[in-house]
C-alpha positions in Angstrom: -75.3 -17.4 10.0 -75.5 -19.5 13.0 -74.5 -18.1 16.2 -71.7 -19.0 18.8 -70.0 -21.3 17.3 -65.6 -22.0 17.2 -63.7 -21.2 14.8 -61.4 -24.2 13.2 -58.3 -24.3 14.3 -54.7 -26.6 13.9 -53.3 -27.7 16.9 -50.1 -27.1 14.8 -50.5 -24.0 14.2 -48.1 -21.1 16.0 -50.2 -18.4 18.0 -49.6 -15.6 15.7 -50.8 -18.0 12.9 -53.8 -18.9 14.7 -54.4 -14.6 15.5 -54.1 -14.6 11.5 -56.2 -17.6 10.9 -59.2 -16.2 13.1 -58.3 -12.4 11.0 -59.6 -14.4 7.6 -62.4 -16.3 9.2 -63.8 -12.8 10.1 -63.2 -11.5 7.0 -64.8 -14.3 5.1 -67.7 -13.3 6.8 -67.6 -10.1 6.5 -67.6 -10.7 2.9 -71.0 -12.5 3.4 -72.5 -9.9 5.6 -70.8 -6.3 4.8 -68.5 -7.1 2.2 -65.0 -6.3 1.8 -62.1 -5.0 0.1 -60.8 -6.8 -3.0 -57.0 -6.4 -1.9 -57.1 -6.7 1.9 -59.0 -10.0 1.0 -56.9 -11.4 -1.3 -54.4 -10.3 1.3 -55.5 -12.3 3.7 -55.8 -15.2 1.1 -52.1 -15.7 0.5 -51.9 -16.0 4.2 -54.1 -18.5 4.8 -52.6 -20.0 2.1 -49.1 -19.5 3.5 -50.5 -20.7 7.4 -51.9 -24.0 5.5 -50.3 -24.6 2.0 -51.7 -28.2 1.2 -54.8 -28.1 -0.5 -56.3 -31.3 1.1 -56.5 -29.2 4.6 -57.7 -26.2 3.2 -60.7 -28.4 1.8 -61.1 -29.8 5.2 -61.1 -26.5 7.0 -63.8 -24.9 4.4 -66.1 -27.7 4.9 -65.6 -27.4 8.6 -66.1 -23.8 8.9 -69.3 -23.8 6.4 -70.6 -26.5 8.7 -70.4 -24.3 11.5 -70.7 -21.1 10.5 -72.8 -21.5 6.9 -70.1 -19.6 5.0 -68.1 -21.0 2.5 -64.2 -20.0 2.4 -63.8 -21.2 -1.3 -66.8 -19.4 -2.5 -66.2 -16.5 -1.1 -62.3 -16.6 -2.7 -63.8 -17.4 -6.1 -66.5 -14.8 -5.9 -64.4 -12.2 -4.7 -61.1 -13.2 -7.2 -63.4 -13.1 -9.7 -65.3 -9.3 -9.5 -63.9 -6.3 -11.2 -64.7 -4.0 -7.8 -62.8 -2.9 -5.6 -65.6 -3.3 -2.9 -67.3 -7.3 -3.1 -70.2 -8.9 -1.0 -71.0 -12.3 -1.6 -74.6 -13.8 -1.8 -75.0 -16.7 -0.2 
Protein backbone atom coordinates (compact mmCIF):
# COMPACT_ATOMS: atom_id res chain seq x y z
CA UNK A 1 0.00 0.00 0.00
CA UNK A 2 1.37 3.38 -0.77
CA UNK A 3 1.07 6.04 1.64
CA UNK A 4 -0.71 9.51 1.64
CA UNK A 5 -2.25 9.52 -1.12
CA UNK A 6 -6.35 11.06 -2.09
CA UNK A 7 -8.94 9.34 -2.39
CA UNK A 8 -11.01 9.66 -5.92
CA UNK A 9 -13.64 11.74 -5.77
CA UNK A 10 -16.69 13.26 -8.29
CA UNK A 11 -17.04 16.81 -8.20
CA UNK A 12 -20.70 15.73 -8.69
CA UNK A 13 -21.07 13.98 -6.05
CA UNK A 14 -23.39 15.34 -2.88
CA UNK A 15 -21.30 15.49 0.60
CA UNK A 16 -23.06 12.64 2.24
CA UNK A 17 -22.18 10.70 -0.99
CA UNK A 18 -18.74 11.64 -0.96
CA UNK A 19 -18.73 10.65 3.42
CA UNK A 20 -20.09 7.23 1.81
CA UNK A 21 -17.78 7.05 -1.02
CA UNK A 22 -14.54 7.50 1.21
CA UNK A 23 -16.69 4.66 3.85
CA UNK A 24 -16.06 1.94 0.87
CA UNK A 25 -12.57 3.13 -0.17
CA UNK A 26 -11.68 2.18 3.55
CA UNK A 27 -13.34 -0.79 3.45
CA UNK A 28 -11.80 -1.98 0.29
CA UNK A 29 -8.74 -1.77 2.04
CA UNK A 30 -9.53 -3.08 4.85
CA UNK A 31 -10.43 -6.07 2.89
CA UNK A 32 -6.77 -6.10 1.63
CA UNK A 33 -5.19 -5.57 4.99
CA UNK A 34 -7.67 -6.99 7.90
CA UNK A 35 -10.43 -8.26 6.04
CA UNK A 36 -13.92 -7.80 6.37
CA UNK A 37 -17.37 -8.80 6.76
CA UNK A 38 -19.18 -10.49 3.80
CA UNK A 39 -22.46 -8.40 4.38
CA UNK A 40 -21.31 -5.02 5.54
CA UNK A 41 -19.15 -5.25 2.23
CA UNK A 42 -21.52 -6.11 0.01
CA UNK A 43 -23.39 -3.35 1.81
CA UNK A 44 -21.37 -0.94 1.00
CA UNK A 45 -21.19 -2.33 -2.69
CA UNK A 46 -24.79 -1.51 -3.58
CA UNK A 47 -23.89 1.97 -2.48
CA UNK A 48 -21.20 2.65 -4.40
CA UNK A 49 -23.11 1.29 -6.93
CA UNK A 50 -26.11 3.44 -6.12
CA UNK A 51 -23.49 6.85 -5.63
CA UNK A 52 -22.18 5.85 -9.29
CA UNK A 53 -24.47 3.53 -11.32
CA UNK A 54 -22.71 3.67 -14.87
CA UNK A 55 -20.26 1.04 -15.23
CA UNK A 56 -17.81 3.16 -17.45
CA UNK A 57 -17.06 5.41 -14.13
CA UNK A 58 -16.85 2.80 -11.83
CA UNK A 59 -14.02 1.31 -14.21
CA UNK A 60 -12.41 4.71 -14.15
CA UNK A 61 -12.62 5.13 -10.40
CA UNK A 62 -11.02 1.39 -9.87
CA UNK A 63 -8.17 2.13 -12.04
CA UNK A 64 -7.69 5.37 -10.42
CA UNK A 65 -7.78 4.22 -6.90
CA UNK A 66 -5.43 1.01 -7.66
CA UNK A 67 -3.09 3.56 -9.24
CA UNK A 68 -2.99 5.37 -6.07
CA UNK A 69 -3.48 3.25 -3.55
CA UNK A 70 -2.41 -0.45 -5.10
CA UNK A 71 -5.90 -1.97 -4.28
CA UNK A 72 -8.21 -2.97 -6.73
CA UNK A 73 -12.09 -2.14 -6.05
CA UNK A 74 -13.25 -4.93 -8.64
CA UNK A 75 -11.04 -7.53 -7.21
CA UNK A 76 -11.77 -7.16 -4.07
CA UNK A 77 -15.92 -7.23 -4.99
CA UNK A 78 -15.25 -10.45 -6.98
CA UNK A 79 -13.08 -12.08 -4.31
CA UNK A 80 -15.21 -11.26 -1.62
CA UNK A 81 -18.81 -12.03 -3.71
CA UNK A 82 -17.41 -14.96 -4.48
CA UNK A 83 -16.21 -16.70 -0.74
CA UNK A 84 -18.51 -18.87 1.25
CA UNK A 85 -17.29 -16.87 4.74
CA UNK A 86 -18.62 -14.74 6.54
CA UNK A 87 -15.19 -13.05 7.33
CA UNK A 88 -12.89 -12.43 3.69
CA UNK A 89 -9.35 -10.96 3.23
CA UNK A 90 -8.14 -10.58 -0.14
CA UNK A 91 -4.52 -11.41 -1.30
CA UNK A 92 -3.20 -9.11 -3.37
Amino acid sequence: MKENYEYPLMPEWSKDEIITMVEFYAQVEDAYTTGVAKDEFMKMVRKFKTIEPSIAAQKQLDRKFKELSGYSIYQAIKTVNNSSKEHVKVEK
